[in-house]
C-alpha positions in Angstrom: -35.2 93.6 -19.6 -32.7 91.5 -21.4 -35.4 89.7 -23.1 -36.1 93.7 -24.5 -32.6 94.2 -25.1 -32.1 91.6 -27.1 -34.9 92.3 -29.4 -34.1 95.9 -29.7 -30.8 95.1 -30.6 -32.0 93.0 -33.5 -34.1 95.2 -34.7 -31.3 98.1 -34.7 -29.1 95.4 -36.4 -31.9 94.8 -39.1 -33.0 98.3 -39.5 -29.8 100.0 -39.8 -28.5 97.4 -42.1 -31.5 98.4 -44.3 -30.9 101.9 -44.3 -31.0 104.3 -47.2 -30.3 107.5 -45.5 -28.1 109.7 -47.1 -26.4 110.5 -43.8 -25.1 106.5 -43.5 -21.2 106.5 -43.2 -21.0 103.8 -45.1 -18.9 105.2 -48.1 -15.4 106.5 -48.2 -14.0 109.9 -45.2 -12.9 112.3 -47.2 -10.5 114.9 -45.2 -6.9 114.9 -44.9 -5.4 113.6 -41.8 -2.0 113.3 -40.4 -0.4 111.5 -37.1 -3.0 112.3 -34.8 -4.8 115.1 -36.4 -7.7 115.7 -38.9 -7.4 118.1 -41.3 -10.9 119.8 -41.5 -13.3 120.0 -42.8 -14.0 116.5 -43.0 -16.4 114.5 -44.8 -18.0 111.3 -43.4 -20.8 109.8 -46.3 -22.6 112.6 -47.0 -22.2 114.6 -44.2 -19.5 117.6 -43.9 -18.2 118.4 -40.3 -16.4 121.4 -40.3 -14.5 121.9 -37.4 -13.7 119.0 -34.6 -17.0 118.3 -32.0 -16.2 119.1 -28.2 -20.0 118.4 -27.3 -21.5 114.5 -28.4 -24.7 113.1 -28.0 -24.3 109.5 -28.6 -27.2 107.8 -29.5 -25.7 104.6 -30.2 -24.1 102.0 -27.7 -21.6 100.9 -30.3 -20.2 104.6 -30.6 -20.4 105.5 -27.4 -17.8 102.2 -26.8 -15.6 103.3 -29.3 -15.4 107.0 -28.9 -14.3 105.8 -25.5 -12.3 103.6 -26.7 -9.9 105.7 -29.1 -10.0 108.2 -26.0 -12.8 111.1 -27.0 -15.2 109.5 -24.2 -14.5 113.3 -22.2 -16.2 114.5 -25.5 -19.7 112.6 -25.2 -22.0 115.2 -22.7 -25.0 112.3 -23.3 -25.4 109.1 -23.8 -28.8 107.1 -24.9 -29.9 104.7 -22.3 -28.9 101.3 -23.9 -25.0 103.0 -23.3 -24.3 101.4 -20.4 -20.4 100.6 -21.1 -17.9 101.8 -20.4 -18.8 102.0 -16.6 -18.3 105.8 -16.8 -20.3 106.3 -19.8 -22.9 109.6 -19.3 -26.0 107.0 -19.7 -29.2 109.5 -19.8 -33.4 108.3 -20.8 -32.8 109.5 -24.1 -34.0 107.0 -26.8 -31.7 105.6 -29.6 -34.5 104.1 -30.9 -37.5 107.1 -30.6 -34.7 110.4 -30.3 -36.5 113.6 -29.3 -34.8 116.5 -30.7 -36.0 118.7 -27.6 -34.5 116.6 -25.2 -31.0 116.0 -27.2 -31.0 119.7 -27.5 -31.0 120.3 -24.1 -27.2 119.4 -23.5 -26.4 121.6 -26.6 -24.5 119.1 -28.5 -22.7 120.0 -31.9 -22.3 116.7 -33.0 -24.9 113.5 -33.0 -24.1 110.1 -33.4 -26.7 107.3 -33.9 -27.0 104.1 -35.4 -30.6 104.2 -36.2 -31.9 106.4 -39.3 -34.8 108.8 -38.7 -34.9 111.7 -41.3 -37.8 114.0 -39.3 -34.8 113.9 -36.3 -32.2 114.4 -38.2 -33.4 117.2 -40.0 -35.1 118.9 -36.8 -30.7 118.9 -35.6 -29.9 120.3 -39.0 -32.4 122.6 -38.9 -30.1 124.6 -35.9 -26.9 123.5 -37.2 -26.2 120.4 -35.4 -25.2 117.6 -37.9 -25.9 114.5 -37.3 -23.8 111.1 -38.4 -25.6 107.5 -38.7 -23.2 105.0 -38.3 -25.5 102.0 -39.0 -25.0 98.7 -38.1 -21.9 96.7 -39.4 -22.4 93.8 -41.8 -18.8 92.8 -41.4 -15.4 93.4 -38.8 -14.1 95.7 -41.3 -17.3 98.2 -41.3 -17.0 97.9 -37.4 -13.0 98.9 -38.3 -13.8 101.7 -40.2 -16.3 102.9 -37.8 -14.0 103.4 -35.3 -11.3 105.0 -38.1 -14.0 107.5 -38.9 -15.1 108.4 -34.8 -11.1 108.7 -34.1 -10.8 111.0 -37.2 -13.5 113.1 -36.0 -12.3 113.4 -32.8 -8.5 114.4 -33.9 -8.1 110.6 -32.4 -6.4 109.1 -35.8 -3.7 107.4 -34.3 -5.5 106.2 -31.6 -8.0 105.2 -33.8 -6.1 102.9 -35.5 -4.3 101.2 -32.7 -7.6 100.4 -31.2 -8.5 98.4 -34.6 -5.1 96.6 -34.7 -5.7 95.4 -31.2 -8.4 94.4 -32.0 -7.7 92.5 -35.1 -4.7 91.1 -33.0 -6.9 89.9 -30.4 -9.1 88.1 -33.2 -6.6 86.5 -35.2 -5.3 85.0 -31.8 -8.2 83.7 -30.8 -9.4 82.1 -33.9 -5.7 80.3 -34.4 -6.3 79.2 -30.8 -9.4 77.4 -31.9 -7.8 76.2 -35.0 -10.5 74.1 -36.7 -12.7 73.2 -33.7 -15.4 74.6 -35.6 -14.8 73.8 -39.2 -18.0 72.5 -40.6 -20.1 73.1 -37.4 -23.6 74.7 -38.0 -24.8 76.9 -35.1 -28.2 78.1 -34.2 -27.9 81.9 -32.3 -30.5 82.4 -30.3 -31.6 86.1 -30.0 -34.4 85.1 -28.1 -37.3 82.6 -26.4 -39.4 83.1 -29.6 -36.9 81.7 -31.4 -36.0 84.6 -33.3 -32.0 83.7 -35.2 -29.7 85.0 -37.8 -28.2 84.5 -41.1 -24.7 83.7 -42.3 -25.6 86.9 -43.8 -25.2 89.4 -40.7 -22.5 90.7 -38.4 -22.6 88.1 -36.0 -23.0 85.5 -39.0 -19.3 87.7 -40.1 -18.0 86.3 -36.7 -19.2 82.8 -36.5 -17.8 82.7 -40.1 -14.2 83.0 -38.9 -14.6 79.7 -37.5 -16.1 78.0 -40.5 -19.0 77.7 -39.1 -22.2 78.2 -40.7 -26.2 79.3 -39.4 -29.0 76.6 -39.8 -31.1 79.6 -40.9 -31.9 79.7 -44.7 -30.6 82.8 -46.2 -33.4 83.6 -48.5 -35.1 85.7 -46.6 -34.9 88.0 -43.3 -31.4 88.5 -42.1 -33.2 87.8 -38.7 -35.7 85.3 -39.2 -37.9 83.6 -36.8 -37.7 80.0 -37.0 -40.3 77.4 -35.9 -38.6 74.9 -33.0 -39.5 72.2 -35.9 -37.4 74.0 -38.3 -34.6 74.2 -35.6 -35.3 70.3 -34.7 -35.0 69.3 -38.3 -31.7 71.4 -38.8 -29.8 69.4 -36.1 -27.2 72.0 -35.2 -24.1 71.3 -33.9 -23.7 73.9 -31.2 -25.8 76.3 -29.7 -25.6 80.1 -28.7 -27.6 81.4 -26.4 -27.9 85.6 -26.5 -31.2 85.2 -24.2 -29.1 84.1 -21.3 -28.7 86.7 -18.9 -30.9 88.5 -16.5 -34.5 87.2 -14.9 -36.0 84.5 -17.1 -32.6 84.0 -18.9 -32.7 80.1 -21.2 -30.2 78.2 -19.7 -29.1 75.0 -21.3 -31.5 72.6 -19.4 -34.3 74.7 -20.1 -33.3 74.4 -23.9 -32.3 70.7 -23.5 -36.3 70.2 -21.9 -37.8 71.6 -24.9 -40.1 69.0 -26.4 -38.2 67.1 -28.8 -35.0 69.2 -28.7 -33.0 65.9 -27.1 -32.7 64.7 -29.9 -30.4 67.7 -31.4 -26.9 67.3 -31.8 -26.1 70.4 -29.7 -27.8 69.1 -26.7 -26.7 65.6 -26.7 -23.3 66.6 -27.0 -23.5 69.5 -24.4 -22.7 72.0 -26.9 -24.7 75.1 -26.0 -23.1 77.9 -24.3 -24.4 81.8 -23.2 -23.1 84.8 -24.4 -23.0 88.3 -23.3 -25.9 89.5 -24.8 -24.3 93.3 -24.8 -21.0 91.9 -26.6 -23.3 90.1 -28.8 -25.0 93.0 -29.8 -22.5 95.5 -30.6 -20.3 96.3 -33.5 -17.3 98.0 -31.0 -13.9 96.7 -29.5 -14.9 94.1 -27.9 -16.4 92.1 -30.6 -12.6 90.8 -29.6 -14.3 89.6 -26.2 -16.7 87.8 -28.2 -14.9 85.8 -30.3 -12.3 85.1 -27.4 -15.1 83.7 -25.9 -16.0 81.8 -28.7 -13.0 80.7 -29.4 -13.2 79.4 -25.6 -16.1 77.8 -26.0 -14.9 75.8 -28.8 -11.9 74.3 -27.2 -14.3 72.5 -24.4 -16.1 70.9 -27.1 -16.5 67.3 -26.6 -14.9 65.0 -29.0 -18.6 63.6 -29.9 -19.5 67.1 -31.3 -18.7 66.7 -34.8 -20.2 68.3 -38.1 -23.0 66.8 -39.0 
């Protein structure tokens, strides 16, 4: 299951970021707001609310964390089935990946939020007056910031909103001063899963790594998530290693990647330096992306003093 996960998440990561659709909330809020309370109507991309939502389907993980988090979780009557935090989330079957308008419409939402485009769904909502937002996935922390600004402003959460994203940045900037320049130089390979699937410097999680000057062995001219041969990732010699396929029955643990044929000779594995991660932190865009570079910032202070750049 985390195996699925994992590659789901990608795939939402790669999709979204690809997205066209003119209902991505990627562009500027327009809609006056004030302490605590949005002026309406308000406008969100291309998409015009026109009073505040009491009933949400969430079909994203990512907004489902942050609508709890700025304090409109009461508002969410559904939840996909990948929203499995906060522990009280309303976690249903319904697909973020494959939405049924039918089934959605059962708990009579007038508001849907998903990270994944699909035009037939969205305009079978819009067909009976339920709009629906795509809040695709974030290429950087600040589109994961104004994510959460435009959730809080839809939910007459503004102020809550933006004390959730100075936490946050808070959080961040201590962690990253607590590594201080443990990973200046380092290159990293991320593994999103057994098949050796990666990412680019030029993705969210390539964002994150980037606050520690480190950089991805995976060329950037092509896929944002490539899949990389382990004789590319020999020949790369990273420095450190993530794993994001970790967790759950059949999770790689650092022997099993320091057995791989040939892979003893990589700098990450003769120095120790491969460590797991969350794979539900590491595939989200909400709050805790603070939990995951606090844990990155952890895992750089145990570094031995043999892993150096190389």
């Amino acid at each position: 299951m985390r195996k699925i996960l994992a590659l789901l998440s990608a795939a939402a990561l790669a999709l979204s970021g690809c997205s066209t659709t003119n209902t991505d909330t990627s562009g500027t809020t327009t809609g006056d707001t004030n302490g605590d309370t949005t002026h309406w109507p308000l406008t969100i991309g291309e998409v015009t609310i026109d009073k505040a939502p009491t009933k949400i389907v969430s079909l994203s993980p990512t907004a489902t964390e942050d609508l709890f988090a700025v304090g409109a979780g009461d508002l969410i009557v559904a939840a996909d089935s990948y929203s499995t935090y906060p522990p009280q989330a309303p976690t249903t079957e319904l697909s973020g990946f494959q939405p049924s308008a039918e089934e959605v419409l059962t708990f009579k939402p007038d508001l849907v939020v998903t990270s994944t485009p699909n035009p037939d769904f969205e305009k079978a909502l819009n067909t009976v007056g339920v709009p629906v937002i795509v809040m695709p996935a974030a290429d950087t922390i600040a589109d994961a910031y104004t994510q959460i600004e435009q959730l809080g402003a839809l939910t007459n959460h503004v102020a809550d909103a933006a004390a959730v994203v100075a936490d946050t940045q808070t959080r961040i900037d201590k962690a990253t001063a607590t590594a201080g320049e443990k990973g200046n130089g380092l290159k990293y390979y991320h593994e999103v899963d057994p098949t050796f699937y990666t990412i680019t410097d030029h993705t969210f999680l390539g964002n994150v790594y980037s606050l520690f000057g480190m950089t991805s062995i995976a060329p950037a001219d092509g896929s944002d998530y490539p899949q990389l041969s382990p004789e590319a990732i020999i020949a790369a010699n990273p420095d450190i290693i993530f794993l994001a396929d970790s967790e759950g029955a059949g999770g790689v643990t650092a022997a099993d990647v320091a057995a791989r044929p040939g892979w003893n000779t990589i700098p990450a594995v003769t120095n120790h330096a491969i460590y797991p991660l969350n794979v539900d932190i590491a595939s989200r865009w909400s709050p805790r992306i603070a939990d995951l570079v606090e844990a990155i910032a952890h895992d750089l202070t145990t570094l031995p003093a043999t892993a150096t750049a190389h």
